[in-house]
N, C-alpha and C positions, 0 to 999 in steps of 0.2 A: 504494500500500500504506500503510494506519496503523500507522505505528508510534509506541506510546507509553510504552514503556518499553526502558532499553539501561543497560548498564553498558562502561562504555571504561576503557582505563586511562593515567593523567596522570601526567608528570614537569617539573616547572616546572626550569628555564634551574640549573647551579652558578654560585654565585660565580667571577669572576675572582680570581688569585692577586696578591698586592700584589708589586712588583718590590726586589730590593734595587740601590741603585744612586748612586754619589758622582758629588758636580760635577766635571768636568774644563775649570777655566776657564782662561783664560790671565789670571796677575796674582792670583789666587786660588789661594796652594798648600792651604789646607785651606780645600775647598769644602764638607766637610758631606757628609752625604746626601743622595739626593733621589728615591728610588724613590717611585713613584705608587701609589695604591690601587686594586685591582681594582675590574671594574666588577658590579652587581650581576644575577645570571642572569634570564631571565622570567617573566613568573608564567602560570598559566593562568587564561585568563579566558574566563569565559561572557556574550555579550548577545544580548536578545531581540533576534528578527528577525520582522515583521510578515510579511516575505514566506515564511516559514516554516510549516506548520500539523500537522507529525509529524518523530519522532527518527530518520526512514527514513536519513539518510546515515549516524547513527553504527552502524548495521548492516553496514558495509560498510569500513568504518574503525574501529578498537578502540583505536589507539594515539596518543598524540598528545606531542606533545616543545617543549616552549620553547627559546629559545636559550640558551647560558650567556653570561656577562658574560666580553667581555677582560682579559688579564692589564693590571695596571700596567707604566708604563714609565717611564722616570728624566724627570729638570727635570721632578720632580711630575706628570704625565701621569697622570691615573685610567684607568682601563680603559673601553669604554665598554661599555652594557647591553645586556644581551642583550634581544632582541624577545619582546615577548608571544607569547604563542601562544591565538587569540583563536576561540573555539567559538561558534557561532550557533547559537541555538536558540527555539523556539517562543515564546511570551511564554504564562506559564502553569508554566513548566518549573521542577519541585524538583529540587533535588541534594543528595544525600545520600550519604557514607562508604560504599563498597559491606561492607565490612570489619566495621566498629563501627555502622553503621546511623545516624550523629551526624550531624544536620540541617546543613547549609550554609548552606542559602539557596533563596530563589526568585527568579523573576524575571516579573511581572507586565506591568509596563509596557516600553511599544519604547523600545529604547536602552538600557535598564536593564544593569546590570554587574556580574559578581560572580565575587571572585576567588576558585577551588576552587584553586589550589596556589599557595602563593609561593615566590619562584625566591630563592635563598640569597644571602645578605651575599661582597660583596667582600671581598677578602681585603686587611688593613694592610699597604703599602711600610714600606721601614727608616726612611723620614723620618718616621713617626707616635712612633717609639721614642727619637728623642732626647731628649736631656734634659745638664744642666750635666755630669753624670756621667758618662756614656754619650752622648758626641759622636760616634759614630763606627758604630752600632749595624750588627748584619749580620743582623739577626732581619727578619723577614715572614712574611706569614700564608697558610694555603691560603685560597682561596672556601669558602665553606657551600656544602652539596649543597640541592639544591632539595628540594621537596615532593616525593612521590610517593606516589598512591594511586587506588585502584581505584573509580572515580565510577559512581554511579550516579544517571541523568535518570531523573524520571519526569514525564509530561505530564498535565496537567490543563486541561481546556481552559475557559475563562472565557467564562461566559455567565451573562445575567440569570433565564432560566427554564428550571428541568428540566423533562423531560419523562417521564414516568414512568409503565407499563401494562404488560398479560402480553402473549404476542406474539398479534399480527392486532388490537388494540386500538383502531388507528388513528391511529397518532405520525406514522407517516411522511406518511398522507394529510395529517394537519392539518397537519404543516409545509412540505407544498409547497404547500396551501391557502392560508397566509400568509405566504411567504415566495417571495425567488428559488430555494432552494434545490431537489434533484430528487433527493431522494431516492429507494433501488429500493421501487417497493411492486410487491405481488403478495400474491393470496391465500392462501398459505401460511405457518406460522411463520416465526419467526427470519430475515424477506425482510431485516430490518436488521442488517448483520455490524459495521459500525462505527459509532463516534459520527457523529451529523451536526448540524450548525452551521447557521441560520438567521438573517435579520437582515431584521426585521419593520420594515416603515417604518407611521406614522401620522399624519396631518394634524401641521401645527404641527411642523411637521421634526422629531416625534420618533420615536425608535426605539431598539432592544433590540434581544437576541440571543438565540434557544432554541436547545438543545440538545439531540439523540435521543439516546436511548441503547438497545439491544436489550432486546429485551422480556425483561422478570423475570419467572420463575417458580419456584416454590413449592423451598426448598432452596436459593436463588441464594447465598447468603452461604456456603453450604457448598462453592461452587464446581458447580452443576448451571445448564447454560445458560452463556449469556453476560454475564448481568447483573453477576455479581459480577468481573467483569473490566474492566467498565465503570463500574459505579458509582461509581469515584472523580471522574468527569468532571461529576456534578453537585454534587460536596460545593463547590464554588465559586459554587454559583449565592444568589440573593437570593430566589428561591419555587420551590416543585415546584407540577407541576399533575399530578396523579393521575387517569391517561385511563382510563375503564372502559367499555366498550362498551355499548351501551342495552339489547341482544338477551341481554345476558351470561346466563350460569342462575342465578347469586344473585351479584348485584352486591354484597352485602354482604360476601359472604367473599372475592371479589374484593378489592374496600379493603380490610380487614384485613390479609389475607396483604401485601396491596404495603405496609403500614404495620408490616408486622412484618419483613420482608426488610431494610427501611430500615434500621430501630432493629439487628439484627442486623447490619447491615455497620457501622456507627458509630452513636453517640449522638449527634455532631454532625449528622449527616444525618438522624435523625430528629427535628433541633430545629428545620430550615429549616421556613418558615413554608410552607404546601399548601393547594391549591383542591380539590375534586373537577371533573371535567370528563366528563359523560356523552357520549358520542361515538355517532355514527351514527343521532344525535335523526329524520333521515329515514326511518327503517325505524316510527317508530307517528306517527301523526295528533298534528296540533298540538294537539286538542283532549284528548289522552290523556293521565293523569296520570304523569307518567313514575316509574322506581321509587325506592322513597324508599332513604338510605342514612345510617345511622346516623353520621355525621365530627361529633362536639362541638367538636375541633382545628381543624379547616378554616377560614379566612377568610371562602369560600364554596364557592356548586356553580352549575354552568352544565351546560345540555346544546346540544350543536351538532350541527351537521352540515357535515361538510366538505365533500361533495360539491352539497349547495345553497345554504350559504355562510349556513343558519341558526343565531346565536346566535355568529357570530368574532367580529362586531365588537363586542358587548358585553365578550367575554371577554378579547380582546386589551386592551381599554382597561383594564378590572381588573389585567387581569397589569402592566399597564403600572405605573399609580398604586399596586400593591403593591410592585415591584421598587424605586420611588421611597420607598417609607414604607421599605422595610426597608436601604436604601442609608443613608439618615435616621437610621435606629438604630444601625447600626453604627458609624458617621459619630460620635456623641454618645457610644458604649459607648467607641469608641475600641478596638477590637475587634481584634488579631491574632493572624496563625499560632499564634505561642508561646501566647497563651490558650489553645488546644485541645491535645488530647492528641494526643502524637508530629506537633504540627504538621498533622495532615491536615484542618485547615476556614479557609476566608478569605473575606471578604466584602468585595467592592469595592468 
């Protein structure tokens, strides 16, 4: 099952409480104080996990709790820390305030770390309180209470090329045409219920990643279809390619509408840079003009065929050398999250 979005709810570790507590030494009648200071509670922490690819466990679990920090104890003894409490998740994954909607963080890279609640301050022993005055002090302090609030993941999955067409367009054929990937295809719409992930290998050990997403059609940002449920999953990518079928009945308002659903689900997603891709080029004769379609925005346009493997290998090396050019720009713009509105665009 995909899942990529969940909201759980977090409570990072209290503070331990500071001890109040004098020396009893032998030959030392006024030993002083000596209570120790609490120890500090856990925080909640989030890291990517590679071996991870959907939010499907926190379905199943909502709650999650850190340890609190031990109390202080006398001959200065701090308390010790309470334990992280430590959430795996996708690499890709934002977190955001379920509450106040207040960005957190993401987590891109494997290993990456980031702490959604910190667990509260120890609490001061009497031995912090003394002073020339006040030798004798009987004051200590509670632990801080940790963080607690209602998180919400949501998954975006990182890839160098979207994939983008209304349904039966031909996404799923081409990506198991160039990829290990096996996606469901069948002759019917919406055969694609979830995103899919590819990873195209090319001579000279290189390679990239596409990603499907269910076919868009006409209304998608209003919430009709699947599209708009998924379209978050390409605002990460470095190019769209724009699949329009060869046979379509006016390829031209085909492109439009998919360039107008774009720009309607975000202005960042309609900024990534897009090819056109004519699909199913085997249904007219090579020598046939194929149709023309008006993209002035586009890089380029290819027409292929996945099923006799006419025009991949030109197009894959395009997508290739553009996912490089625009990794390049972003690289030099020095480009992130925070530049875009409410965080939702990033470029790898």
């Amino acid at each position: 099952m995909f899942v990529d979005r969940a909201i759980v709810e977090v409570v990072a570790g209290t503070g331990g409480s500071g001890a109040e507590s004098f020396r009893r030494e032998y030959g030392v009648p006024r030993g002083g104080p000596n209570g120790g200071d609490g120890g500090k509670g856990g925080d909640i922490v989030l890291v990517a996990d590679d071996n991870l690819t959907t939010l499907l466990d926190f379905r199943y679990k909502r709650h999650y709790k850190a340890e609190r920090g031990r109390h202080g104890e006398g001959s200065n003894k701090t308390g010790k820390s309470g334990s992280d409490a430590v959430l795996r998740v996708p690499p890709g994954t934002i977190a955001r305030d379920a509450d106040s909607g207040a960005f957190l963080g993401e987590l891109v890279e494997v290993g990456e770390r980031l702490v959604v609640a910190r667990g509260g301050r120890g609490g001061r022993g009497n031995a912090r309180f003394a002073s020339a005055t006040q030798q004798a002090p009987r004051r200590w302090e509670y632990g801080e209470e940790g963080e607690e609030r209602r998180l919400e993941l949501e998954l975006k999955l990182i890839a160098d090329v979207g994939l983008v067409g209304e349904p039966n367009a031909g996404k799923s054929t081409f990506l198991a045409a160039v990829s290990a990937a096996r996606p469901k295809v069948a002759d019917y719409p919406f055969t694609t219920l979830t995103p899919n992930l590819g990873v195209v290998q090319l001579p000279d050990f290189r390679s990239f990643v596409i990603a499907d997403i269910p076919g868009i059609i006409e209304g998608a940002h209003e919430g009709k279809g699947l599209g708009l449920q998924f379209l978050r999953h390409i605002e990460r990518t470095r190019t769209l390619a724009l699949m329009i079928p060869i046979d379509a009945e006016d390829p031209q308002a085909e492109y439009d509408l998919l360039r107008q659903e774009l720009a309607s689900h975000s202005e960042a997603l309609a900024r990534i840079a897009h090819c056109v891709v004519l699909t199913k080029a085997d249904l007219i004769p090579q020598d046939e003009a194929p149709p023309q379609i008006a993209a002035p925005e586009a890089w380029g346009a290819f027409q292929v065929s996945s099923v006799s493997g006419r025009g991949l290998a030109e197009l894959l090396e395009a997508l290739w050398k553009q996912a490089q050019v625009e990794e390049a720009r972003a690289a030099e713009s020095g480009a992130t999250p925070e530049d875009a509105d409410d965080s939702e665009w990033w470029t790898p």
